[in-house]
N, C-alpha and C positions, 0 to 999 in steps of 0.2 A: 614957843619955848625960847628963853633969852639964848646966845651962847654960850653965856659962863654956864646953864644949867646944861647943855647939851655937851660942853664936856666933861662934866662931873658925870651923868650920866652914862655915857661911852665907856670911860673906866671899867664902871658896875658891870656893864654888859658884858663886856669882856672877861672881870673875874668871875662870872656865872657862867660864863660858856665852859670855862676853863674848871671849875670845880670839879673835882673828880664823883661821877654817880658813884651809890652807895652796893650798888648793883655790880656783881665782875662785867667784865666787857665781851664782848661776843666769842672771841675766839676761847677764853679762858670756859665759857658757858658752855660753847658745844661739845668742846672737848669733853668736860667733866658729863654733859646729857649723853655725848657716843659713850663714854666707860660705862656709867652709872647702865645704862641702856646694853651692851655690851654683854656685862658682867651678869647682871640679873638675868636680863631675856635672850638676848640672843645665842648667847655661848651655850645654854640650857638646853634651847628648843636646837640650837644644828649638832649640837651631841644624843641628841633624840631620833633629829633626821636620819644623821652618819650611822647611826644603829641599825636602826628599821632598813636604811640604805642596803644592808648587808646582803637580804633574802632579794633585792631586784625589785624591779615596778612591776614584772610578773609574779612575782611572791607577794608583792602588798595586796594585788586586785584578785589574787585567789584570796588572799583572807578577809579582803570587803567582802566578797561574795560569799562566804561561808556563812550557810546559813544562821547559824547563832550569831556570828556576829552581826550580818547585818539585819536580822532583827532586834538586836541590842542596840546597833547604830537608829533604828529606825525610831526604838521608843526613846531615846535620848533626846535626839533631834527634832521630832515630832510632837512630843511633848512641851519640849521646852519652847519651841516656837509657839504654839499654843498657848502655853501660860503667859509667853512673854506678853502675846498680843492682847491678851485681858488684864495683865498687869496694866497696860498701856492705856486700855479703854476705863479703867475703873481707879486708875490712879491718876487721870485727868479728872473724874469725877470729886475723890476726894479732894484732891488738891486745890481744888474750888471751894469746895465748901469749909475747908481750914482757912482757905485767906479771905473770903469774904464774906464768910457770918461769925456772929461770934456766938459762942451758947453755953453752957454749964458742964465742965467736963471737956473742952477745948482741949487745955493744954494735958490732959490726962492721956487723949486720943492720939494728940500730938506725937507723944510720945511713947505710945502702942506703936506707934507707924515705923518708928526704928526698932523697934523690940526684934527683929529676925536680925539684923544687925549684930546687937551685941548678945544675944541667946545663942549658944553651942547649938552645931548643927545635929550634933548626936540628944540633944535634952528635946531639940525641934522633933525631931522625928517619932523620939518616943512618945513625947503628947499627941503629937497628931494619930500616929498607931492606937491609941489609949482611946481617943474621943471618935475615930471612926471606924474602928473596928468594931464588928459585930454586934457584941454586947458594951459596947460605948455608948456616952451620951446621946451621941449625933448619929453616931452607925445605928443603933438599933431602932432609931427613925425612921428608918428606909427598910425597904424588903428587898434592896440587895444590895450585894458587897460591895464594900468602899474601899474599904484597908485591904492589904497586899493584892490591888489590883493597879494596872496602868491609872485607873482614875484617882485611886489615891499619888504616885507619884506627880500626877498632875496637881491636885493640890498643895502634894507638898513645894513642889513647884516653883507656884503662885504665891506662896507664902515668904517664902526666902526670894522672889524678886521686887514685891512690889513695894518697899522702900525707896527703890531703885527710880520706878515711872513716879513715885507722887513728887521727891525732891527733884526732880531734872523740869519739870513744870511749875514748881512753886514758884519761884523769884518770877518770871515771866508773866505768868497770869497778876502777880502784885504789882507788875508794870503795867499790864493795859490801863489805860484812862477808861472811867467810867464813861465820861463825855463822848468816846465811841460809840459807844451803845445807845447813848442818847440821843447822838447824831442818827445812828441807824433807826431806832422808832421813830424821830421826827421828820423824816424821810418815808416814811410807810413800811418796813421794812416788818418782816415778821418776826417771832423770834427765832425761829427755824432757822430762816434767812440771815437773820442777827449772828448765829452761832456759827453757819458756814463762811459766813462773807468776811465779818468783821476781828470776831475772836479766834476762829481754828488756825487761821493760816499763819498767824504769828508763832503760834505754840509748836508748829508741825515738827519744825527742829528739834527740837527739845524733846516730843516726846518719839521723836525718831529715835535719839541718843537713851532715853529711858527702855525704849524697845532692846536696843543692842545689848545695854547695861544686862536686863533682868537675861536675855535670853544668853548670855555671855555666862552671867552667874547658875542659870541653870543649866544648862550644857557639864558645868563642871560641877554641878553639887552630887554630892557624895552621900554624907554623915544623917541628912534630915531624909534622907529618901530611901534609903537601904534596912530603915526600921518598917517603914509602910508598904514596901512595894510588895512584898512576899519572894522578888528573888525567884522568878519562876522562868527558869528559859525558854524561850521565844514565845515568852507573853509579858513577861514583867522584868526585867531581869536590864538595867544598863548600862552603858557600855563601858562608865570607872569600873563597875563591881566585874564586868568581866576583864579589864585589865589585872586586880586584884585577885581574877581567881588563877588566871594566865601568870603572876609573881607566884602565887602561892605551889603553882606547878613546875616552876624553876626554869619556866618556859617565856626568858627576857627576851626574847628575838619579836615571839609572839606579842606581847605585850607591849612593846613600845610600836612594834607594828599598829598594834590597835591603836593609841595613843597619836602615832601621824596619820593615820585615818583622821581620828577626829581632830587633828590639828589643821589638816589641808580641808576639810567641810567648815569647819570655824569660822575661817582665813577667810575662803570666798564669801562665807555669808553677810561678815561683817563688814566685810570690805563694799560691798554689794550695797549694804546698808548706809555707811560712810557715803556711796555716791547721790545713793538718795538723797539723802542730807542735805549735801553739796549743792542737788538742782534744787532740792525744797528751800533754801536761805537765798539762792541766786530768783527764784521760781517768785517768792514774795517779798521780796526786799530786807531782810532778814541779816542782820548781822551780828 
């Protein structure tokens, strides 16, 4: 490059460094992410704390231990780890099969898969009550109870998370290169082998974050599960609806007590989960 072009150039450089991004600048961002973050969650959850604080860390671990409650803690938690983790196994299955086949009825399906999404959690529950109850479509298939048992809150579950595991694994699985896989059979590789070597360890992030997602949103569902469960204490009965039944008692101490119960079980799970995460993208090269 001549010099007359190297200084016409340098200019340019200069007024591109200097243009201002369209983006605010760092300090103006955090600030508004600490308020934004502040105002929503925090201020929220330490007026929840400060509440429950009132009765002492010996009044919280008596009311974990009470027995309703912590068999309400139990099917809550229980449950929804459970669902989470078959959202996770069967929403890497589909999510395969939406990005690499095509078939008739694709984009129909597609779009079943968000349907818990934008369906009322209370219109969810009653269909699912309707089709496994009893004399339901699907319940009267079986010879025994579905609906207002823990198995139906399991399903409903399952239902309201697993939008959750197919989209957190769609984009990723639309990245692997075919030519992996091709590399691994032309190597001898089986497909067994193909699926733990070559395709799982990429995805493992992802459907870790799908894990937390479903088992996040079911922990807190409400609306689709209190039509199905039967509400039965200490068999069916979890631990929102007994926060709900603790308001309806006038009994706020009690109730947000339950509420940082399951806010400090949350915390660690997810958090727990988060580190997983962490070694699984350090673990396979993953970013």
């Amino acid at each position: 490059m001549s010099v007359a072009a190297t200084s016409i150039a340098a200019p340019r450089r200069a007024l591109r460094l200097r243009r201002p991004s369209a983006l605010p600048g760092f300090g103006l961002a955090l600030g508004y992410t600490l308020f934004y973050l502040g105002l929503i969650v925090i201020i929220p959850l330490a007026a929840l704390v400060l509440r429950a604080s009132s009765i002492g860390f010996s009044g919280l671990i008596n009311i974990a231990t009470d027995e309703r409650v912590a068999a309400a803690l139990k099917v809550s938690f229980g449950l929804s780890f459970a669902a989470a983790a078959v959202d996770t196994i069967f929403g890497l299955l589909i999510a395969w099969v939406m990005v690499r086949y095509r078939f008739p009825g694709r984009k129909l399906l597609d779009a079943a898969i968000d349907l818990p999404f934008a369906l009322p959690t209370a219109v969810a529950g009653i269909a699912l009550a309707a089709l496994y109850a009893p004399n339901g479509w699907i319940g009267s298939l079986f010879n025994f109870p579905i609906a207002f048992t823990p198995l139906g809150i399991f399903i409903a579950l399952v239902f309201v998370g697993l939008p959750f595991a197919v989209r957190t694994v769609e984009p990723l699985i639309a990245d692997i290169d075919r030519e992996l896989e091709e590399a691994a059979a032309t190597l001898g590789a089986s497909r067994t082998r193909a699926i733990f070597t070559v395709l799982l360890p990429p995805l493992i992030p992802a459907m870790l974050t799908g894990f937390a997602l479903a088992f996040g949103r079911a922990v807190g569902e409400y609306g689709s599960v209190i039509f199905i469960a039967g509400n039965k204490p200490y068999i069916s009965e979890i631990a929102p609806l007994l926060i709900i039944v603790k308001l309806e008692e006038f009994n706020y101490t009690g109730a947000t007590a339950i509420a940082t119960i399951m806010l400090a079980i949350s915390f660690v799970t997810l958090l727990a989960i988060n580190l997983l995460q962490a070694y699984s993208r350090r673990r396979f090269g993953h970013v």
